[in-house]
ZAKEDO-429906 format. One record per residue (C-alpha): x, y, z; residue in one letter. Coordinates in steps of 0.5 Angstrom, whole numbers, plus 500, padded with zeros to 3 digits. Example, Ala and Ser with C-alpha at 12.3 -4.5 7.8 and 13.67 -1.06 7.14 Angstrom:
<pts>
525491516a;527498514s;
</pts>
This chain:
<pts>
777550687x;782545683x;783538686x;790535684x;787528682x;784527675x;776527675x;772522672x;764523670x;760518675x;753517675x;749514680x;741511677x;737509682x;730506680x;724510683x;720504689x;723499683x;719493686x;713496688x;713501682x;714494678x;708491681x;703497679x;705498673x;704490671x;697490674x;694497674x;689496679x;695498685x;696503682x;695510686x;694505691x;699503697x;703497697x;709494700x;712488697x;714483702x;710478707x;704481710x;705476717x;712475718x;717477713x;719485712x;718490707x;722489701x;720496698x;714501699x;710505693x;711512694x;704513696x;705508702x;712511704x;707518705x;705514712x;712512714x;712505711x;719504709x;724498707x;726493712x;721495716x;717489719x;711488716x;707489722x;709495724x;708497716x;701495716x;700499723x;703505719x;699504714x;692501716x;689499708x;696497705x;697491700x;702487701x;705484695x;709477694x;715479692x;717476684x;724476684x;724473677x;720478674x;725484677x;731480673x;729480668x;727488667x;733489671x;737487665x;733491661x;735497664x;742495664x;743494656x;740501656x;746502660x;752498656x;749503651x;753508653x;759505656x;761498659x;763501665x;758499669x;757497677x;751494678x;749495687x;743491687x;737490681x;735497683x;741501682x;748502678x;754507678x;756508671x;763511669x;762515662x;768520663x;770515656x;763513653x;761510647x;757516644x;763521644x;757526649x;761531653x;755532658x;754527663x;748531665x;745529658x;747522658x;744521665x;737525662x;737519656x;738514660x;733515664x;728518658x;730510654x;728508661x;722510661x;720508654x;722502655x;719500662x;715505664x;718505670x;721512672x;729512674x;733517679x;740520677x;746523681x;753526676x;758528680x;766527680x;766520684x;761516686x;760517694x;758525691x;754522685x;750516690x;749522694x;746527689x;742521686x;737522691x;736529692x;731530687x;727523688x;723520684x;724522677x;729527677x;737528677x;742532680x;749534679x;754536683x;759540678x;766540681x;766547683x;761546687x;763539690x;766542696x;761548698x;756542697x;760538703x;761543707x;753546707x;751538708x;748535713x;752529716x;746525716x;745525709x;753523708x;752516704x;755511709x;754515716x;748511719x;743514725x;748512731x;755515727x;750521726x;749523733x;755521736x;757527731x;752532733x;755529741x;762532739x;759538734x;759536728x;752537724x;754540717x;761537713x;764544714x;764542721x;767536720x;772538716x;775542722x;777536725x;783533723x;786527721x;788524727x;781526731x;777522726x;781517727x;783517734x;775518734x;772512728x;777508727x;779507721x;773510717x;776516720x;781515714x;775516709x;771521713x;777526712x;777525705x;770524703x;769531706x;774534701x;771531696x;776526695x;774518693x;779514688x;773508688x;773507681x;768504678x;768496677x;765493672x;765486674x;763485681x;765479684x;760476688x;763472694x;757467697x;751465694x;745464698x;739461700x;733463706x;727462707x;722465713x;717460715x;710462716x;709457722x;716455726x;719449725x;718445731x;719438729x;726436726x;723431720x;720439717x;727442719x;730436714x;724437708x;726444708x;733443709x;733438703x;729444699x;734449700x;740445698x;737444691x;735451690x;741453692x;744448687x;739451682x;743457683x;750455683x;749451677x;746458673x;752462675x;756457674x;760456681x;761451685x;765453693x;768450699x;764453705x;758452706x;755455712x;747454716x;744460718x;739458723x;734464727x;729462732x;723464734x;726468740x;730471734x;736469736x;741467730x;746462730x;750460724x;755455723x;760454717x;764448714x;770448709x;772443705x;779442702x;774440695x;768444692x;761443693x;758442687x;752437688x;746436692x;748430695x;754433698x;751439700x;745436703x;750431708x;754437710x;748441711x;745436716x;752435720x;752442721x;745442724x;747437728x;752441730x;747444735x;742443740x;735443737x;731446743x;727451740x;723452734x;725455728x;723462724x;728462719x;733456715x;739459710x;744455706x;751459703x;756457700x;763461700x;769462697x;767460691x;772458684x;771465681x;778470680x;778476682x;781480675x;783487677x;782493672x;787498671x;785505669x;787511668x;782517666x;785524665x;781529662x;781537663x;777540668x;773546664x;769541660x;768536665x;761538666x;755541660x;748543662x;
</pts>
């Protein structure tokens, strides 16, 4: 089938249990071992290993369901630092083949090489080096989807996980959709999904049926995106410059805050990490908003804006207490978090139109 729009060489690669697989390969006594990165008591599973996730442990599970799951897990603390830094190793790999880059976390990026900077013809054996210059540089096994957009190369990436790649070639793009699961389309969680299985819906073939007026008379407005997606339609481009909204800070406490003296400390503590952070990225804001979680789980926030930008401790910290003043303190405290928010940074849009002819779109 021919699409009526241009064509674009898309890959998603998505690192393989990357915190965890990190942890393993820096000390190789975990490794072969389950482990779960994250806190043992109170936090959440940032990642699990492979050999954890056979038990069921997954990320964003507490932790204490994780170690019923899985009896001898080791928990790791996290080490934010060390997983930059070999984040941005992985990225130079990339910035290799093209400056089109859209990172989505430490882990994961789309890459646009319908133009890259080696002249290869085969986004197939571009994404193969990458993840070979991926594990020569870091030991570390790297995932990947090519396809014509990035909602169909996201879904491809994790087919033939870990170590392994998939492509969705454009004359399979729509026999692909229609014979897929509706739960394995990226972005229908498991309440759209069944609500989908209420009305029929299991495959996109069967989605496809609906027209445009049903799905959005039934979702909404994502209605809209879930007609187009399903015929293989996704103009997103990739944006290689992402421009972030909010810088923040939390932190779990290990024991609950009881005392509003230990609420001002950790209150004081935030502020200057997150004043570390403003000052390494350069940005200041004028909103700044306190997250508070107590011990029922319960979460509140509060939000405050300046007509002038927050740049310095003194400022933040003062803003930071009026806000938590702003509530009644009375029930302990399991979770504090600072943000700030429309920061001084320009948005730059980037427009690009790519035009390629499609029997050379894709090579094995």
């Amino acid at each position: 089938m021919g699409f009526s729009f241009p064509l674009r060489k898309i890959i998603h690669v998505d690192m393989d249990a990357f915190y965890a697989s990190v942890e393993q390969r820096d000390n190789p006594q975990l490794q072969g071992k389950p482990i779960a990165v994250g806190g043992e008591h109170r936090g959440v599973v940032a990642a699990a290993s492979y050999e954890a996730r056979e038990y069921g442990v997954r990320s964003a599970m507490p932790s204490k369901t994780a170690q019923q799951k899985c009896p001898n897990l080791i928990f790791i603390k996290p080490r934010f630092s060390r997983y930059k830094e070999i984040s941005s190793e992985i990225r130079e790999i990339f910035f290799q083949y093209t400056d089109l880059v859209e990172p989505l976390s430490l882990d994961e990026a789309y890459l646009d090489v319908t133009e890259n900077k080696k002249g290869i013809e085969s986004a197939n054996q571009i994404a193969m080096e990458i993840r070979e210059k991926i594990f020569q540089k870091t030991g570390l096994t790297a995932s990947a989807g090519i396809s014509i957009n990035k909602f169909l190369a996201k879904i491809a990436s994790d087919i033939n996980k870990p170590n392994g790649q998939k492509t969705i070639h454009p004359q399979q793009v729509i026999s692909f959709l229609e014979n897929l699961p509706i739960e394995k389309f990226y972005g229908i969680g498991k309440v759209t999904a069944n609500k989908m299985k209420s009305l029929n819906i299991y495959k996109g073939g069967d989605l496809k049926q609906k027209s445009l007026e049903e799905l959005t008379s039934l979702f909404g407005k994502v209605g809209d995106h879930y007609y187009h997606v399903v015929r293989g339609i996704h103009r997103s481009e990739v944006k290689s410059h992402r421009i972030a909204k909010s810088v923040a800070v939390e932190e779990t406490f290990g024991q609950d805050l009881d005392e509003e003296s230990q609420v001002y400390i950790k209150l004081d503590e935030l502020t200057e990490e997150l004043c570390r952070r403003l000052q390494k990225t350069d940005v200041k804001g004028r909103t700044l908003t306190l997250k508070i979680k107590y011990q029922d789980f319960t979460l509140h926030t509060r939000s405050k804006t300046e007509s002038y930008y927050l740049d310095t401790s003194a400022r933040i910290s003062q803003l930071s207490r009026h806000l938590w003043h702003s509530r009644p303190f009375d029930k302990p405290i399991r979770l504090l978090g600072l943000s700030l928010s429309h920061l001084n940074i320009q948005e730059k849009k980037m427009e690009m139109q790519l035009k390629i002819p499609f029997p050379d779109f894709y090579q094995q």
